[in-house]
C-alpha positions as CSV (number, residue, x, y, z in Angstrom):
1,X,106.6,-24.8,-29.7
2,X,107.5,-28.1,-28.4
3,X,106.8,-29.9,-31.8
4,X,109.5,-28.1,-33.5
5,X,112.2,-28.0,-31.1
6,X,114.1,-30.7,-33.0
7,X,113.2,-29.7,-36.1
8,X,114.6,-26.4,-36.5
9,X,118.1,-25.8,-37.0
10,X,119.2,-22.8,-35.3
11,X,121.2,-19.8,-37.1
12,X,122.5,-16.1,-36.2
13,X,119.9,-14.8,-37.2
14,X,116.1,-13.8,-37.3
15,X,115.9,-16.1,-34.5
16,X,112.7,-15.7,-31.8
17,X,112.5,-16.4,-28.1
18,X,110.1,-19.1,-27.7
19,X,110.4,-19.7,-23.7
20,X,112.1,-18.3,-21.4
21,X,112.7,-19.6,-17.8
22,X,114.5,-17.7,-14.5
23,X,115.8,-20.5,-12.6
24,X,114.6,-20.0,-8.6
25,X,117.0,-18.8,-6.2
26,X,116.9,-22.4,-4.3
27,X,117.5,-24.4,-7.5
28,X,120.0,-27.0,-6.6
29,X,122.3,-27.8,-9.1
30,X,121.2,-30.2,-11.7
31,X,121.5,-31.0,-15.5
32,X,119.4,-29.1,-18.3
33,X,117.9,-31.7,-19.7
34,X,116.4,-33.0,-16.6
35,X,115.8,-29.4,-15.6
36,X,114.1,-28.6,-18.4
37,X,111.6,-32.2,-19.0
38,X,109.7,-30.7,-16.0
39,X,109.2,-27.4,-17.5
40,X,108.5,-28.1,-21.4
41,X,104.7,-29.4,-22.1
42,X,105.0,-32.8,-23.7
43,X,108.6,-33.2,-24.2
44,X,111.2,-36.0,-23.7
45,X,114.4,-35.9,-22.4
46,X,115.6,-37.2,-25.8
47,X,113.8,-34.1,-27.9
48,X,115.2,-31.8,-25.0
49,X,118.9,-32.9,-25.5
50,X,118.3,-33.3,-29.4
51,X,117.5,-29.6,-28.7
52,X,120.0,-28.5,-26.9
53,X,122.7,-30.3,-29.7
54,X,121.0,-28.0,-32.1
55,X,121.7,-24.8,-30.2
56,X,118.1,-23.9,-29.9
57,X,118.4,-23.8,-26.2
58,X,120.8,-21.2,-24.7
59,X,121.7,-20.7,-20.7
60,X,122.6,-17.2,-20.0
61,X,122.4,-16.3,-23.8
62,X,125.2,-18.7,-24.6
63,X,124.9,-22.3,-25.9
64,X,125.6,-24.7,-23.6
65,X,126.2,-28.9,-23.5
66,X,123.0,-31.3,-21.9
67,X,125.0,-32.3,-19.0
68,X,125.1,-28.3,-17.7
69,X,124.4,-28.0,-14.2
70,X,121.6,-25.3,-14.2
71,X,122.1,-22.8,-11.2
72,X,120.2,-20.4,-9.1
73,X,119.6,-17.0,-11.3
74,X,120.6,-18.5,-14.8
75,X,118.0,-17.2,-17.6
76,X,117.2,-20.8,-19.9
77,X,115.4,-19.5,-23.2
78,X,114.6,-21.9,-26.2
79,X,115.2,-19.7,-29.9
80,X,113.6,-21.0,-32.8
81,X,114.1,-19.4,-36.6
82,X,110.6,-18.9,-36.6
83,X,108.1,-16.4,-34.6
84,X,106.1,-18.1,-31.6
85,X,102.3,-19.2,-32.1
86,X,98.9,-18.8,-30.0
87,X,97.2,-21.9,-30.1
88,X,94.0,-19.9,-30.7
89,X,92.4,-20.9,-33.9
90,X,90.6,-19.0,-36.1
91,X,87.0,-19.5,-37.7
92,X,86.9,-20.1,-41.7
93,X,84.4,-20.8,-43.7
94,X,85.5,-23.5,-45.2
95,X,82.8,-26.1,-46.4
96,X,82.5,-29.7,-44.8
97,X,81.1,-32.7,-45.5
98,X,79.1,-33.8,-42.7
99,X,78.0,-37.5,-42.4
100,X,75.6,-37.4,-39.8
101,X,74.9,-35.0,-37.0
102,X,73.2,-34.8,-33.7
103,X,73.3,-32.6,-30.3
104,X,76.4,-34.5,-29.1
105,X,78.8,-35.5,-32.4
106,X,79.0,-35.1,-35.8
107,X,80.8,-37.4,-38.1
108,X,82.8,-35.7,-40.7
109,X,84.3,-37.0,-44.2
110,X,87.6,-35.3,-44.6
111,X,88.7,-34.6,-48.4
112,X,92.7,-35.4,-48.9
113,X,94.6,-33.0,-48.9
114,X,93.0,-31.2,-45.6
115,X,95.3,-30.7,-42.5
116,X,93.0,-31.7,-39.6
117,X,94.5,-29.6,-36.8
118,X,96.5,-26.4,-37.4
119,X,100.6,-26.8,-36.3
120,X,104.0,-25.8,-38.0
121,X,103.4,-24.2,-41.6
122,X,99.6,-25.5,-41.6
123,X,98.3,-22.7,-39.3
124,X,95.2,-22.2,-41.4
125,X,92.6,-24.3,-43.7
126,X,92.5,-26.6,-41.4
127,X,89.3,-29.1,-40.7
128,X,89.4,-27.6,-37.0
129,X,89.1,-23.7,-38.8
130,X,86.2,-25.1,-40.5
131,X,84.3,-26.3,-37.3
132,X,85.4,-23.4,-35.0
133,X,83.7,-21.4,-37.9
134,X,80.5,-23.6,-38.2
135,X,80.3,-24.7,-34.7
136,X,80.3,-22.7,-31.2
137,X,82.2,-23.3,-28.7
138,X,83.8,-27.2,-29.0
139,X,85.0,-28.6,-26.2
140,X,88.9,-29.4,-26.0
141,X,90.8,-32.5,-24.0
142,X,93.1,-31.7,-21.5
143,X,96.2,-31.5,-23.3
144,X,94.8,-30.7,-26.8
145,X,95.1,-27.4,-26.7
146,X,94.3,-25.6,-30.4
147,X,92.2,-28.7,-30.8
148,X,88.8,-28.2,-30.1
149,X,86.3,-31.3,-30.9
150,X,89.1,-33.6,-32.2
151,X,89.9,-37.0,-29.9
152,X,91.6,-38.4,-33.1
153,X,92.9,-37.4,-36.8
154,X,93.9,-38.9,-39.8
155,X,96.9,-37.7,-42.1
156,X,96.7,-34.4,-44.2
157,X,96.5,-36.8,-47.5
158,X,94.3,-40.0,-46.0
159,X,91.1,-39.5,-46.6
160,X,87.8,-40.6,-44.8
161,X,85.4,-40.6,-41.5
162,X,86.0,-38.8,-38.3
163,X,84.0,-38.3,-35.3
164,X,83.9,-34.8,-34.0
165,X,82.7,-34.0,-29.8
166,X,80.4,-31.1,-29.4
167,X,80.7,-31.2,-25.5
168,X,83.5,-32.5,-23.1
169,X,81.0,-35.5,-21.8
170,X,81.0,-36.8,-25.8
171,X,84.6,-36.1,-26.1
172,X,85.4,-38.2,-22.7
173,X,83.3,-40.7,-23.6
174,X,84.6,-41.6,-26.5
175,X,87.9,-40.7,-25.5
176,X,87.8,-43.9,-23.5
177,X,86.6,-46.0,-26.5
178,X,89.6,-44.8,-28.3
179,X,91.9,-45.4,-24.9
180,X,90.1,-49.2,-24.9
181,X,90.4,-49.9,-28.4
182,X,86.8,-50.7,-28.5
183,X,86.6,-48.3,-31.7
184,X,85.5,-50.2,-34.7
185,X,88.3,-48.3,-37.5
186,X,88.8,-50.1,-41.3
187,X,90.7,-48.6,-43.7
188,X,91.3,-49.1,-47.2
189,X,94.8,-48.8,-48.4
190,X,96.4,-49.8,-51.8
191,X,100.1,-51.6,-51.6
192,X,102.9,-52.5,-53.4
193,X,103.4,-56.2,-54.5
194,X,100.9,-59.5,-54.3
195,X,100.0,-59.9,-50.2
196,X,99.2,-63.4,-49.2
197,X,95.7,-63.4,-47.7
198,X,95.5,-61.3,-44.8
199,X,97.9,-60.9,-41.9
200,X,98.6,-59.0,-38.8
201,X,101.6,-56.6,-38.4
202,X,102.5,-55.6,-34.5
203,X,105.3,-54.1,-32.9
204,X,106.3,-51.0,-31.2
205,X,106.1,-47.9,-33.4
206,X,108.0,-44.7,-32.6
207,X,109.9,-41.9,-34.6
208,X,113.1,-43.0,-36.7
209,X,116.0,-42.2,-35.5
210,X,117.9,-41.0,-38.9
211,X,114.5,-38.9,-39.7
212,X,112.0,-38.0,-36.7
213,X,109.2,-37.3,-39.7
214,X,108.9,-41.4,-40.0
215,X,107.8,-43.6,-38.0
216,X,109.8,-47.3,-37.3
217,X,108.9,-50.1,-36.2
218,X,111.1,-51.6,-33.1
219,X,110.4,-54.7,-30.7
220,X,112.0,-52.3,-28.1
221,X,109.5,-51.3,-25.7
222,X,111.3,-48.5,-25.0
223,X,112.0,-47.3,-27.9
224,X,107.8,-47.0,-28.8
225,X,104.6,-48.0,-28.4
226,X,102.6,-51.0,-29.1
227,X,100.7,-51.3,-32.2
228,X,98.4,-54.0,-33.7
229,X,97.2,-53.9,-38.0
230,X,95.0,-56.6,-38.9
231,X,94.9,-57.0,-43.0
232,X,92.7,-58.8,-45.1
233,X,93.1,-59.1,-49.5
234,X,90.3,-57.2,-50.8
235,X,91.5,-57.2,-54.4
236,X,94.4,-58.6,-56.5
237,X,96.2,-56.4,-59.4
238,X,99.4,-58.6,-59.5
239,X,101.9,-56.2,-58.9
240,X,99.3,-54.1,-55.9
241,X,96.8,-55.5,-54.1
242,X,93.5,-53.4,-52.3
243,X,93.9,-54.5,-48.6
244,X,91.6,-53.5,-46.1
245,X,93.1,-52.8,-42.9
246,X,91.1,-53.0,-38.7
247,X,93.3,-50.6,-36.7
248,X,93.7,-52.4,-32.8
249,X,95.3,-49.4,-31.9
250,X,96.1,-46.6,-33.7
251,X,99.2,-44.7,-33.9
252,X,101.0,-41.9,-35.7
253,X,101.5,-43.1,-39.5
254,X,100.6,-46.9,-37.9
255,X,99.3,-48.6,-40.9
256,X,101.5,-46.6,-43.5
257,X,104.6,-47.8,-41.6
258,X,103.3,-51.2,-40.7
259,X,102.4,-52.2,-44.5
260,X,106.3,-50.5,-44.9
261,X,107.7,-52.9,-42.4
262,X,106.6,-56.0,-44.4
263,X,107.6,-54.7,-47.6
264,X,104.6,-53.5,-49.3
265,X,104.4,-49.5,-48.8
266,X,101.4,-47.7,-49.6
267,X,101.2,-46.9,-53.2
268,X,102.4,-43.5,-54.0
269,X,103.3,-43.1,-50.5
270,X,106.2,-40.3,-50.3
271,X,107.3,-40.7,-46.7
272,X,107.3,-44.2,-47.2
273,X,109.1,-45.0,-50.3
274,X,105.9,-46.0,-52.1
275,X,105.8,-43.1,-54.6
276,X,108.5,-45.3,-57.2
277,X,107.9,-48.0,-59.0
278,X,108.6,-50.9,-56.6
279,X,106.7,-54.1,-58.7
280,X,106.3,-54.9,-62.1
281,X,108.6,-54.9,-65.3
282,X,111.1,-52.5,-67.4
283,X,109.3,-51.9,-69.9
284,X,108.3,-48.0,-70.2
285,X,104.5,-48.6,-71.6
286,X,104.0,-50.4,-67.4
287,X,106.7,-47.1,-66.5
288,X,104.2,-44.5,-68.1
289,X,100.8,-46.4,-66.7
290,X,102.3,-46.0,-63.3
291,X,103.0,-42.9,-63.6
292,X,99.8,-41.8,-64.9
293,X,98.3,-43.8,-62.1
294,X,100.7,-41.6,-60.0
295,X,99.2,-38.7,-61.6
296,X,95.7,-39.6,-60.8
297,X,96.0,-40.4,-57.0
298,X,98.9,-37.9,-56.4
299,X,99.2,-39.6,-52.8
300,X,99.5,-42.1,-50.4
301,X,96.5,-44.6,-51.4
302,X,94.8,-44.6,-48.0
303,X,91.1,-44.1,-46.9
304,X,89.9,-44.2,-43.7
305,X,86.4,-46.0,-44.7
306,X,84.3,-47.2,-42.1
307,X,84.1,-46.0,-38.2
308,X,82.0,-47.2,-35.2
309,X,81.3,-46.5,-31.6
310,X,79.0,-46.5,-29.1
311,X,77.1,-43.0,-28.5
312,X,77.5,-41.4,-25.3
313,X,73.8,-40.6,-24.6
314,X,71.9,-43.2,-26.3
315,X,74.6,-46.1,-25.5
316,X,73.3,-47.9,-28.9
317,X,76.3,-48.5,-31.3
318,X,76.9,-46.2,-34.4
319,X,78.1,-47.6,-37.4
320,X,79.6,-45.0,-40.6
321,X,81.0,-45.7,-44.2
322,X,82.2,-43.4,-46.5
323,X,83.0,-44.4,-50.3
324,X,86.6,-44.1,-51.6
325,X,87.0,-40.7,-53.1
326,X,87.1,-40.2,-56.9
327,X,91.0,-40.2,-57.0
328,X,91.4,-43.7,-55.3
329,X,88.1,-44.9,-57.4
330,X,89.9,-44.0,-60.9
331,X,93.2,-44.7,-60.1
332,X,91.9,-48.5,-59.2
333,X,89.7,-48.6,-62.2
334,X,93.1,-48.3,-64.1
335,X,94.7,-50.9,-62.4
336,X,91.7,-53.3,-63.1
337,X,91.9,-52.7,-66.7
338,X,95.6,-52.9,-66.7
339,X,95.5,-56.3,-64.6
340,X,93.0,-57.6,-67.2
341,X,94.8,-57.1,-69.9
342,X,98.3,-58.4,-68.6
């Protein structure tokens, strides 16, 4: 419920009560957006009052302003256009391709196009409805509730290697790797324009403020959190280059917002203005080729290729690669030729 709170855009009607909250009868007075950051899960005071300017949050069954002084006895509900969740998650048999398996993780290989975890308008086909269906009883973090086995993800359209806790020891465990950094993570990603070789983006990444679905990079502290992309040149096309990418840390949409930053966007990313034609000439035979390029990888070029950690019982040090998918595989093949020719 949280997640959507500024979102939504609340109207008349076919609008549902999300929370509801009767304020104690020794409440002293004090604003609703401070009242309400210590009774909404997860939420800033920035989301709360982004919230409350969208009318979602009404005192008393009236809209109100941030800055109301809540009071003994006042009713505080949050309405949404959309009907309330559980966060139980449903089994499906839906098939997964696991890389390696044992009593404590499994490493998975996630096709694009698969939501990891379910959440607003992906409630189903999700990779956590596929384990709950093939695997009993997965542990969750505290906090990750609707998340059984996950202690990361990757984006809906990135493909590539995940590791997956089947009981809370595993999923602590390497909880603390991810905490540490001590996770070995390399991507491969292909970008816009001819990168100099290799490179290191940082700065603190945190939700734009014209569109919340982005991330920004700031070098406020306050305004995100600290973030760390080393690059290296795999390949040269002239006007993309195949860059492999070691995640320090890793953060929402990090090295699609990173690249971004620099200049050189993930090719055909969407969210990131990588899905035009951003290098290259006028001429509509290169137009066409990119757009049949477009065609074949029909988004962001990103694959989340190699992963290791050390295990949780054995302490030895796991090491996983997965090769780029056919989409990303053909769609380079045509830039080789193309390159070649040029």
């Amino acid at each position: 419920m949280v997640d959507d709170l500024d979102l939504q855009e609340s109207e008349e009607q076919d609008l549902f009560e999300h929370l509801r909250v009767l304020v104690d009868k020794g409440q002293s007075p004090l604003r609703l957006d401070k009242f309400l950051m210590h009774r909404v899960e997860n939420a800033s005071r920035n989301r709360i009052q982004n919230a409350i300017d969208a009318e979602t949050v009404r005192v008393n069954d009236k809209t109100v302003k941030a800055s109301y002084k809540v009071k003994p006895g006042d009713v505080i509900t949050v309405v949404l256009p959309h009907p309330p969740r559980d966060t139980e998650v449903y089994p499906e048999d839906i098939p997964l391709e696991i890389v390696y398996e044992d009593d404590d993780l499994l490493i998975v290989n996630k096709a694009p196009g698969m939501v990891v975890h379910p959440g607003f308008n992906n409630y189903t086909g999700t990779l956590v409805n596929a384990l709950v269906f093939h695997f009993n009883q997965l542990p969750q973090l505290p906090g990750n509730s609707g998340r059984p086995g996950l202690v990361h993800r990757i984006d809906k359209d990135t493909s590539g290697l995940l590791v997956i806790g089947k009981n809370e020891f595993t999923l602590t465990f390497l909880a603390k790797q991810f905490f540490e950094h001590t996770i070995d993570r390399k991507y491969q990603a292909l970008v816009w324009g001819d990168l100099e070789e290799g490179g290191t983006v940082t700065g603190y990444i945190g939700r734009s403020l014209k569109d919340r679905r982005i991330m920004s990079i700031y070098d406020d502290e306050t305004k995100g959190k600290w973030s760390v992309t080393h690059y290296s040149v795999l390949e040269r096309f002239g006007y993309v280059t195949l860059i492999e990418c070691e995640l320090e840390t890793g953060r929402t949409h990090q090295i699609r917002a990173h690249m971004q930053s620099i200049g050189h966007p993930l090719f055909n990313d969407a969210t990131y203005g990588g899905d035009r034609i951003l290098k290259g000439t006028v001429f509509n035979k290169y137009k066409q080729f990119v757009e049949n390029c477009f065609e074949l990888l029909p988004r962001q070029a990103l694959h989340a290729k190699s992963l290791g950690f050390v295990h949780p019982k054995s302490r030895q040090h796991l090491f996983f690669e997965s090769p780029l998918p056919v989409d990303f595989r053909k769609c380079l093949e045509k830039w080789r030729i193309y390159s070649h020719q040029s």
